[in-house]
matplotlib code that plots the C-alpha trace (Angstrom):
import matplotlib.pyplot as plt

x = [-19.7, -16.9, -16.6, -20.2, -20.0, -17.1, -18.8, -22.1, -20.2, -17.9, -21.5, -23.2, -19.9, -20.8, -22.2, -23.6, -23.8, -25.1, -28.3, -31.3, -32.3, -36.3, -35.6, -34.0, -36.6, -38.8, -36.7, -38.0, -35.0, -31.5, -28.5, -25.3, -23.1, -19.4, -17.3, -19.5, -17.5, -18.7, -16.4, -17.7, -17.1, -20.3, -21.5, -21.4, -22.1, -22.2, -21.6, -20.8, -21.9, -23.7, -25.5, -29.0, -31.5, -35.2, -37.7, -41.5, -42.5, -40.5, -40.7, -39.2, -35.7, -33.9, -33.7, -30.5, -28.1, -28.7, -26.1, -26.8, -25.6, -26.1, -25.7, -26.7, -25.9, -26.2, -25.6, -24.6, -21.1, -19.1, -15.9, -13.8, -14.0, -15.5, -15.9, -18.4, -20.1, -23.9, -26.7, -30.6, -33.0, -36.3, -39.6, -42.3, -42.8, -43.9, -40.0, -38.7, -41.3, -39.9, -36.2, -37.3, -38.8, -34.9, -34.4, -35.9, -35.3, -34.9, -37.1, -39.4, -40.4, -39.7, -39.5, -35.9, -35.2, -31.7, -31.8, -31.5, -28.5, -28.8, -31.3, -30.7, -32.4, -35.6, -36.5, -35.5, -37.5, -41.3, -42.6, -44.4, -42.0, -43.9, -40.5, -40.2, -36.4, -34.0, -30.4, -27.3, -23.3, -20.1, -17.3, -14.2, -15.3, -18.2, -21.7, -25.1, -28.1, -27.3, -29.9, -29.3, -32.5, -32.6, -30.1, -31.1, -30.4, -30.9, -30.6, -26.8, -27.5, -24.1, -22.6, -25.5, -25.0, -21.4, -22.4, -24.3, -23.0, -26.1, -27.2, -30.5, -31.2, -33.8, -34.0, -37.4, -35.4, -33.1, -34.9, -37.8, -35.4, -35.1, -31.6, -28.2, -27.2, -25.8, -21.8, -20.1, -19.1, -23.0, -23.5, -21.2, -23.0, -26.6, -25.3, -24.0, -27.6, -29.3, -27.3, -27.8, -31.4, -31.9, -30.5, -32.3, -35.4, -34.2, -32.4, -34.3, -38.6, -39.9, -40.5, -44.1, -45.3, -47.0, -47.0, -50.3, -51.3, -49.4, -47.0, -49.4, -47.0, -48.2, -50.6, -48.7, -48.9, -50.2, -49.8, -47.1, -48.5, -47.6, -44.6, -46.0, -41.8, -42.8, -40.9, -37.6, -38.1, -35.6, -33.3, -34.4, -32.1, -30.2, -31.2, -29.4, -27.5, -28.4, -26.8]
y = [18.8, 20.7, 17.4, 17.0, 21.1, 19.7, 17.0, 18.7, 21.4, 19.0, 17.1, 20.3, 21.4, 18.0, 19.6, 16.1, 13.8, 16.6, 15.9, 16.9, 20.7, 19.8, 17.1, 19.5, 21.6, 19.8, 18.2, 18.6, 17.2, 16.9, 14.5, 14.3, 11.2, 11.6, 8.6, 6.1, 2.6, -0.6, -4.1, -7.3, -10.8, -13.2, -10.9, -7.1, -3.9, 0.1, 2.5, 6.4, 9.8, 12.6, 15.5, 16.4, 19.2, 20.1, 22.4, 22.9, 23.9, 23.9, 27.8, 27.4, 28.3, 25.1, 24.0, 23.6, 20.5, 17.7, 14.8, 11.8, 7.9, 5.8, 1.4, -1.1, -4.8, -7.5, -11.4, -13.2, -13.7, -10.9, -9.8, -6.4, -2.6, 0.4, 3.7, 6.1, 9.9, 9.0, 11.8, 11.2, 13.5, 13.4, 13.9, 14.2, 15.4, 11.7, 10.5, 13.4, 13.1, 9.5, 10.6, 12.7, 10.2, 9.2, 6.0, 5.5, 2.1, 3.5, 0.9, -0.5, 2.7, 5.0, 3.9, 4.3, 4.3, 5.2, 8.4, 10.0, 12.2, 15.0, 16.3, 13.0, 11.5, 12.6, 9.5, 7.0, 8.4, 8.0, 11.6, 11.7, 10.6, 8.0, 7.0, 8.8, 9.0, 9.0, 8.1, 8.6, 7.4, 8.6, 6.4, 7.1, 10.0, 8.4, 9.6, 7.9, 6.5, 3.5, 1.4, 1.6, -0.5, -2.1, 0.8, 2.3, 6.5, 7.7, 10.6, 10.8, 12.1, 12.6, 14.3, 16.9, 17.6, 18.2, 20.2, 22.7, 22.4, 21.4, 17.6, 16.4, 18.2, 16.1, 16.3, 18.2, 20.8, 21.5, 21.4, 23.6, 26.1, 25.4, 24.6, 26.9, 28.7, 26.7, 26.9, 28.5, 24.9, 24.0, 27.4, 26.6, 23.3, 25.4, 28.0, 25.1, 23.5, 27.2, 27.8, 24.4, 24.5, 28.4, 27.8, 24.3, 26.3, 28.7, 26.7, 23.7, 23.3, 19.9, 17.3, 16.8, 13.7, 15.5, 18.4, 20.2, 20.1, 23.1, 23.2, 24.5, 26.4, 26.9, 29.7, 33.4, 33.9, 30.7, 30.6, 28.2, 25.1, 24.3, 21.8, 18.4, 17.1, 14.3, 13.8, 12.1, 8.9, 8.2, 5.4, 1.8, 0.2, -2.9, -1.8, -4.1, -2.2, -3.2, -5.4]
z = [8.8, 6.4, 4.8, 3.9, 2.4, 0.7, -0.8, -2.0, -2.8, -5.6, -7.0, -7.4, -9.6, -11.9, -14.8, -16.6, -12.7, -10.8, -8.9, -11.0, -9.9, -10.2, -7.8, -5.5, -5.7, -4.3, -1.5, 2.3, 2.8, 2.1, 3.6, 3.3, 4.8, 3.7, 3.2, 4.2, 4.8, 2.8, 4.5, 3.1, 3.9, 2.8, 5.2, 4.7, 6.8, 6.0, 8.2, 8.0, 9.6, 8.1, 8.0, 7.5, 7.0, 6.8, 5.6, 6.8, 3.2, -0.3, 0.0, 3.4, 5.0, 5.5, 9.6, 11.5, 10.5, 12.7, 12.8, 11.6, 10.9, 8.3, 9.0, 7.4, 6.5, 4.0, 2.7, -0.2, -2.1, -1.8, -0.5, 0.0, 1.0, -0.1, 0.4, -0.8, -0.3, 0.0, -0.7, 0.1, -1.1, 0.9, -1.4, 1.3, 5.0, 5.9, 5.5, 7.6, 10.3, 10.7, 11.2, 13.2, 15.3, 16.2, 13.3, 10.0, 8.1, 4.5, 2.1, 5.5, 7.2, 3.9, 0.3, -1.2, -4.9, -6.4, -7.8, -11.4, -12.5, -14.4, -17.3, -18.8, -15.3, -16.0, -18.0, -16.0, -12.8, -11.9, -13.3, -10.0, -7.6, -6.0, -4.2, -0.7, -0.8, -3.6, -2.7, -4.8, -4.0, -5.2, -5.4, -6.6, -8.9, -10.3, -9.1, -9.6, -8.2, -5.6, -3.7, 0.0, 0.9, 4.4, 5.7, 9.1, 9.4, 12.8, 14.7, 16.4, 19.6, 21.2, 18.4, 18.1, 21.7, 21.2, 17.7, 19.9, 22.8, 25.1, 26.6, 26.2, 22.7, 20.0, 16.9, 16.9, 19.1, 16.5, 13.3, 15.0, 16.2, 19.6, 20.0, 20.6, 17.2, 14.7, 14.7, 12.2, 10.2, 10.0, 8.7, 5.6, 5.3, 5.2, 2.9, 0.7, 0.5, 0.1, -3.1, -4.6, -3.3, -5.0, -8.0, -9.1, -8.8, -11.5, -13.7, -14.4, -14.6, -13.7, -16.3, -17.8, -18.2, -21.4, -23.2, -22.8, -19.1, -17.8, -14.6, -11.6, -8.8, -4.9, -4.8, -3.6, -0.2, 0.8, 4.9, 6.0, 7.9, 11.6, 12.1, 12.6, 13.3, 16.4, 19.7, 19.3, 21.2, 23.8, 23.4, 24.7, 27.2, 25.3, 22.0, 18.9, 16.7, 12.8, 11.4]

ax = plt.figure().add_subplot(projection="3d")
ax.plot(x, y, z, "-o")
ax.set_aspect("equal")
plt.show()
């Protein structure tokens, strides 16, 4: 948890690689999975644990942090070891209702695309952002877009009972609000997101795709709609681990 702070805490700091404030703007999401490990052999997996939180509404308080993992495999010629600090930035509420289903399959269940830096990012991204998910990677001091298609992130049960202190708890529990305070190390992590979150929406207006339609803002006042966040499904006896 400190870790992930740590690390959104140093991007945010990236004047010309940060991640694009208009993007965090309008994130529903936000996730943060420290020192992810890459090991490849012909055959090649990924595997780290993160962090991740959740808002109702993009006027919303963000939810309590909810642990999770990131896995994943792949095939062809390659050979060594990695390790990198992966970000995902959620665009819609359909991508977070699936994680919070207990697994999402980033680029099956959700579409992923690697994510634009900076001001500069605005013209290499769909104006629209028909992509669900935008993920980015650090790696040794460089920070950019990365594609993390065919990666699994799912909900790490054990460690968010041993987070708050209570068995049995679900996703939905937690980022609803029905879950034991956060401790004070997830309350870094949320103040961390709030002031990266806060200041993109001062500091930076979303690109136009032309200049004489004007940006159009959520009406004033507008009455916040009910959580739709699903049941966490419990975990199947015998289930495979991705590969």
């Amino acid at each position: 948890m400190l870790t992930a702070t740590q690390v959104l805490g140093e991007v945010e700091a990236m004047p010309d690689q940060r991640l694009p404030d208009y993007l965090l703007a309008r994130a529903y999401g936000i996730a943060v999975i420290p020192d992810v490990t890459k090991v490849a052999f012909i055959f090649g997996g990924r595997r780290g644990h993160g962090v991740l939180v959740v808002r109702n509404n993009l006027n919303a308080p963000w939810s309590n942090p909810v642990l999770v993992t990131l896995t994943g495999g792949s095939w062809g010629f390659q050979a060594g070891a990695q390790e990198s600090d992966i970000i995902l930035v959620f665009t819609t509420k359909a991508g977070i209702e699936g994680i919070a289903g207990g697994k999402l399959s980033l680029g099956a269940d959700a579409s992923v695309a690697a994510g634009p830096v900076g001001r500069q990012g605005s013209a290499g991204t769909d104006i629209q952002f028909n992509s669900e998910i935008y993920s980015y990677a650090r790696t040794r001091g460089l920070f950019g877009g990365i594609s993390v298609d065919g990666s699994v992130i799912s909900i790490d049960r054990s460690g968010n009972d041993a987070l708050y202190e209570k068995s049995g708890l679900t996703a939905t529990d937690i980022f609803s609000g029905n879950s034991p305070p956060a401790p004070a190390e997830a309350q870094k992590f949320l103040a961390q997101i709030d002031q990266a979150t806060r200041n993109s929406g001062r500091t930076e207006p979303a690109p136009q795709a032309t200049s004489a339609a004007p940006a159009t803002s959520p009406a004033p006042g507008a009455a916040e709609p009910a959580r739709t966040y699903p049941l966490e499904s419990q975990p199947m006896a015998g289930e495979a681990q991705p590969k």
